[in-house]
C-alpha positions in Angstrom: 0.0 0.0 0.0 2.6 2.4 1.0 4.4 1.4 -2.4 0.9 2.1 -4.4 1.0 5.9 -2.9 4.4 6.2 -3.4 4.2 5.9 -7.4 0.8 7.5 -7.6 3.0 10.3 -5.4 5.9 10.2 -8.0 3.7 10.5 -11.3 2.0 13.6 -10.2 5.2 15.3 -9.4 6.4 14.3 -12.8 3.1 15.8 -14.4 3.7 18.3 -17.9 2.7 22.0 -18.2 -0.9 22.3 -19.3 -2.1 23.7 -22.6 -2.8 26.9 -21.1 0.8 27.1 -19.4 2.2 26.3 -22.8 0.8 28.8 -24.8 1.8 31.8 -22.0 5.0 30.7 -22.2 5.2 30.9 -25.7 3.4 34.6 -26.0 5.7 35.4 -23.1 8.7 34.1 -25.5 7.4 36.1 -28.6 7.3 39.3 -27.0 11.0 38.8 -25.8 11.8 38.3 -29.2 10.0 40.8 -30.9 11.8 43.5 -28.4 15.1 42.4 -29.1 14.5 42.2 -33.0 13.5 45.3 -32.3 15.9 46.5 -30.6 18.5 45.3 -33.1 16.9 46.7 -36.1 16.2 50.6 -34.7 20.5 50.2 -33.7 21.4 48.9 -37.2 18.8 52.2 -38.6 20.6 54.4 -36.1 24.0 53.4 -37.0 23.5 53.5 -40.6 22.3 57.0 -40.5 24.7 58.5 -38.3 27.7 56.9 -40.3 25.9 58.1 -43.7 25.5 61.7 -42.3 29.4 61.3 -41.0 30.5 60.8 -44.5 27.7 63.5 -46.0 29.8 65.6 -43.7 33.6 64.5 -44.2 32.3 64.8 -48.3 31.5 68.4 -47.3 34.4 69.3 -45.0 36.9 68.0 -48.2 34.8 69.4 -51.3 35.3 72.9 -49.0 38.6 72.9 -48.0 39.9 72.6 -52.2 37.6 75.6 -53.5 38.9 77.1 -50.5 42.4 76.7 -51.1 42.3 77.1 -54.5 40.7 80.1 -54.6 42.8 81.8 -52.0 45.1 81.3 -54.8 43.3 83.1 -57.7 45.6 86.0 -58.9 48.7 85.1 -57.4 51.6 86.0 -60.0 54.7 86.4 -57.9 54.8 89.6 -55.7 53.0 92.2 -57.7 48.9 92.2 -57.2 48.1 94.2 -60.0 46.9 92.1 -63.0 48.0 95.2 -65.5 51.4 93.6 -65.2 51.0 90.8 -66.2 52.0 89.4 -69.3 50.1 86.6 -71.3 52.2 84.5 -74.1 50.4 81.6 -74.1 48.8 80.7 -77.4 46.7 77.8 -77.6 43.5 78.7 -79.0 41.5 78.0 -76.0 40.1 81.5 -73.9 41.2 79.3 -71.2 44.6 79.9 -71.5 44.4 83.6 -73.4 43.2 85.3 -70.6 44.9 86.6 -67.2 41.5 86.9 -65.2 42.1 85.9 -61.7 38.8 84.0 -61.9 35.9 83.1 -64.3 32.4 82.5 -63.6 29.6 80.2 -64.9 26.1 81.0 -63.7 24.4 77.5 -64.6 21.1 79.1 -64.2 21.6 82.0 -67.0 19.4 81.6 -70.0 22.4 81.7 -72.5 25.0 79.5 -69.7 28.9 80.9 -70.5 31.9 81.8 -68.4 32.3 85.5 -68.0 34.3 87.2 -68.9 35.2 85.1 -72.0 31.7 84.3 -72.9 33.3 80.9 -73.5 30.8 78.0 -73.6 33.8 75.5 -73.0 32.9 72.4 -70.8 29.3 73.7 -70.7 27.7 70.3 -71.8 29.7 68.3 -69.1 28.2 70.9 -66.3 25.1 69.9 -64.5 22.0 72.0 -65.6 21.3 74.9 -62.7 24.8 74.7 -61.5 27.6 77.0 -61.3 31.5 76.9 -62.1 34.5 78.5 -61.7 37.8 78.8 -63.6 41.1 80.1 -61.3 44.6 81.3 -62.5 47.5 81.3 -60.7 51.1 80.5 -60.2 51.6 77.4 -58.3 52.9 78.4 -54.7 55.6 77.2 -53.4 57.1 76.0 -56.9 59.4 78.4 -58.0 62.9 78.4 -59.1 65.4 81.0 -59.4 66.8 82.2 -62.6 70.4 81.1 -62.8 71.6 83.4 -66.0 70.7 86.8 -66.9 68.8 86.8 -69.9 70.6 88.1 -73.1 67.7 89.4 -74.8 63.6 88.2 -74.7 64.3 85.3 -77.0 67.0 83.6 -74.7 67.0 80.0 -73.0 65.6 80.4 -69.3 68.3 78.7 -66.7 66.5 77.8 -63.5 67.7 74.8 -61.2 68.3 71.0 -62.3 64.8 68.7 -61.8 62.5 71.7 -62.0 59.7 69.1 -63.5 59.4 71.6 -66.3 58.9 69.0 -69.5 57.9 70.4 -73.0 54.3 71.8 -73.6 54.4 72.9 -69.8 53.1 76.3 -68.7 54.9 78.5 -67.0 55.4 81.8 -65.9 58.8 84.2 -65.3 57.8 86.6 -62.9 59.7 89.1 -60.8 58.2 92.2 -58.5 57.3 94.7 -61.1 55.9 91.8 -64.4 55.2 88.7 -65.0 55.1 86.5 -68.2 53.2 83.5 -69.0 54.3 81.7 -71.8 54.6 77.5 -72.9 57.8 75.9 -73.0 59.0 74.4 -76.2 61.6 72.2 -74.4 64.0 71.6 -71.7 67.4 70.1 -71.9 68.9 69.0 -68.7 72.3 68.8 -67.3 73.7 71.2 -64.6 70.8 73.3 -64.9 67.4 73.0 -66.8 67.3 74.7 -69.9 63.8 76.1 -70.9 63.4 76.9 -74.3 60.2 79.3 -75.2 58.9 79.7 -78.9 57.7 83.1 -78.2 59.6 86.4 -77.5 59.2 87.2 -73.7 58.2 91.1 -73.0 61.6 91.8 -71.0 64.5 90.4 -70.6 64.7 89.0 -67.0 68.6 89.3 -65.0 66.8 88.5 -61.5 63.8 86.6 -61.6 61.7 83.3 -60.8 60.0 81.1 -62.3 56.8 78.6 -61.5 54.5 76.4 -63.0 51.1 78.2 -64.2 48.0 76.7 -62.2 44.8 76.6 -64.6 41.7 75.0 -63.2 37.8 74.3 -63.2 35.5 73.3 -61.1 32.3 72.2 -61.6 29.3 69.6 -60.9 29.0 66.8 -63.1 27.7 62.9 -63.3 29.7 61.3 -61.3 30.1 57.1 -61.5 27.4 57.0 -58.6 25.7 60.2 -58.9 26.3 64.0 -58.9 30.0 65.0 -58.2 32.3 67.6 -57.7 34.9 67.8 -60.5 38.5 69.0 -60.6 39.7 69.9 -64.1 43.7 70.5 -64.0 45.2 72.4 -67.2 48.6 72.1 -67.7 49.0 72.8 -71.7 50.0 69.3 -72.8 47.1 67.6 -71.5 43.9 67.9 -69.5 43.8 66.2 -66.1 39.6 65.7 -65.0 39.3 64.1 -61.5 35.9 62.9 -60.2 37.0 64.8 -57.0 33.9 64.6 -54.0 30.8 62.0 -54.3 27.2 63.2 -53.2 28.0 67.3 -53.8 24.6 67.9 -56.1 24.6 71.9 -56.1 27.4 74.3 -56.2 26.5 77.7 -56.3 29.1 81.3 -56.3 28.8 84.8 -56.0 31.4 87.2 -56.2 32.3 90.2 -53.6 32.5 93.9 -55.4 34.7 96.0 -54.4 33.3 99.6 -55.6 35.4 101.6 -53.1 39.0 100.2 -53.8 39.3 99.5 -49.9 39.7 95.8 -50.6 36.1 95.2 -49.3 33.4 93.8 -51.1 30.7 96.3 -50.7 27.9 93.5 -52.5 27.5 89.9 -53.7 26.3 89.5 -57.2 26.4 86.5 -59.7 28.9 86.1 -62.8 26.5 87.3 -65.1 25.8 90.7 -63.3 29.7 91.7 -62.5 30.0 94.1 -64.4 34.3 94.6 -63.8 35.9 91.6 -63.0 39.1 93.7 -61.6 36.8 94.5 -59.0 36.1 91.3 -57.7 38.1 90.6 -54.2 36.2 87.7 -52.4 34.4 84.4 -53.7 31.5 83.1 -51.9 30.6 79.6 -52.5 27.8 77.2 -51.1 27.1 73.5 -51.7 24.3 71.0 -51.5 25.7 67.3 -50.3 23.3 64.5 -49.8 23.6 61.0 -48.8 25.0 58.5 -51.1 22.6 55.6 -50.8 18.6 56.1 -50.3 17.3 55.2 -46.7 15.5 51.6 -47.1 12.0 51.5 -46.5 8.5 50.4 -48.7 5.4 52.9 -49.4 5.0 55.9 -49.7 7.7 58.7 -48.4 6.7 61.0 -46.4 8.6 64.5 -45.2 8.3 65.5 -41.6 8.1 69.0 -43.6 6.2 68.1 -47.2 7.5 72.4 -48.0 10.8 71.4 -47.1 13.8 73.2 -49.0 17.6 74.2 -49.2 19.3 77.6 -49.3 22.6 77.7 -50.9 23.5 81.6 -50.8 20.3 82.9 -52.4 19.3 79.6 -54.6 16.1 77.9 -53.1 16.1 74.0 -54.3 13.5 72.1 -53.1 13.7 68.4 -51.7 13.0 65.7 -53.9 11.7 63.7 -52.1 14.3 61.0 -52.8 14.9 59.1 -49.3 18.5 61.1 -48.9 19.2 63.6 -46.2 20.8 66.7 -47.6 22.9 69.4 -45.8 24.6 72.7 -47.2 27.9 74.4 -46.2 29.3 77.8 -47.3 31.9 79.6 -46.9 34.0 83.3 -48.3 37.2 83.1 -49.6 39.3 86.8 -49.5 41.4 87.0 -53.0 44.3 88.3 -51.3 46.4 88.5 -53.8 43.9 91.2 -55.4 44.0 93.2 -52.6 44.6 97.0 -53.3 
């Protein structure tokens, strides 16, 4: 008898969860998992659009700091800041090269689109409709050799340090504090010194002088190989370097500071196709639209928090399209210091 209870004892300790225990277990289990799936996805959304916005920013920060630099540079042709002095030889068919403008503009949203002053419509197609670009010209900084031999006469050999870089078809410039001449080099012998030949008379013959590469370039916004881009062309009279420079910049826009007054500050900011003297141009302001490389993920419909919303870059209104991308703008003014009065 005592045996008897003692299995009947035994069996109902061993008894299973009922139906009803089962099935709160298992909605108890769900909701667990449903939190940490949860959980998991809003961190993967999270980090995927902070580290998009980093690199929206970082594309910013770098597409900023080359106009910046470079156009700091506009207008610099040894130690003299007036234009009038400067002498252009270069002859290569192309306005690019036939002008000594410190800068041109292209107002993309003109009705007849050119860069001013030249009214050259050079690179236009390449340019992305509604878009601006701008041409500098410079010396190269920090690039400059000393001329070696006094020059017999305009016509004679320039004699500047050994493994200048100078090859033939380069552009360059002789340059001292009173003139400067641009002109291409027909060719370079080396030995003891490098020996640049010219094809055209120089207008003076230089005893103390320097000379440096010439820096021709443009930017502008073009189709990139995964969407809008920032572009670097790079002139250098032999050939014509274009680099797909910044990813994701989709709006460039300039205006140019007018100085009426000669005291080296712009009294107003106009377009290219409104300055009327482009000697009186001393500061470049530029904005740019970036957005996100890669669309957000999601199905339906989208929906902005602000269906009106829009972007101001300096004075140009675009409105969002709507495209699942997060879009930022930076600007900034650039001083030509080397056109300073």
């Amino acid at each position: 008898m005592n045996k008897l209870r003692s299995r009947f004892s035994v069996r109902a300790r061993q008894a299973g969860l009922s139906i009803v225990e089962l099935m709160v277990s298992l909605l108890i289990s769900m909701f667990l998992i449903a939190g940490a799936v949860t959980v998991l996805v809003n961190s993967r959304t999270t980090y995927t659009i902070s580290d998009d916005m980093a690199k929206l920013q970082e594309n910013l920060r770098i597409a900023s700091q080359f106009l910046t630099r470079d156009i700091r540079m506009a207008g610099y042709y040894g130690c003299s800041n007036t234009q009038d002095t400067v002498n252009n030889l270069i002859a290569l068919g192309d306005e690019l090269y036939a002008r000594t403008d410190a800068i041109e503009g292209l107002e993309g949203s003109a009705a007849t689109v050119a860069w001013k002053p030249s009214d050259s419509n050079d690179l236009v197609a390449s340019i992305t409709g509604g878009t601006d670009g701008i041409t500098i010209r410079s010396l190269v900084g920090g690039q400059g050799f000393e001329l070696n031999t006094a020059m017999a006469d305009t016509s004679s050999d320039i004699q500047i340090d050994a493994n200048s870089g100078f090859t033939a078809n380069s552009l360059a410039a002789i340059y001292n504090c009173s003139s400067a001449n641009l002109f291409q080099v027909s060719a370079v012998t080396s030995g003891a010194n490098d020996v640049l030949e010219h094809a055209t008379a120089l207008g003076q013959a230089y005893t103390d002088a320097t000379v440096a590469p010439v820096f021709f370039i443009r930017y502008f916004i073009g189709a990139g190989t995964g969407g809008p881009s920032l572009f670097r062309q790079v002139y250098d009279g032999a050939a014509v370097s274009t680099q797909e420079l910044v990813e994701g910049i989709e709006t460039m826009q300039f205006l140019y500071g007018i100085d009426t007054d000669a005291d080296g500050v712009p009294n107003s900011y106009v377009e290219a196709d409104d300055v009327a003297d482009w000697n009186n141009v001393v500061a470049v302001r530029f904005g740019l639209l970036g957005r996100t490389i890669a669309p957000y993920a999601g199905d339906g419909e989208y929906v902005l928090l602000d269906e009106n919303k829009t972007y101001n870059v300096i004075g140009t209104v675009i409105a969002d399209p709507e495209d699942r991308r997060t879009r930022q703008v930076v600007s900034n003014t650039v001083l030509l210091r080397n056109l300073q009065p």
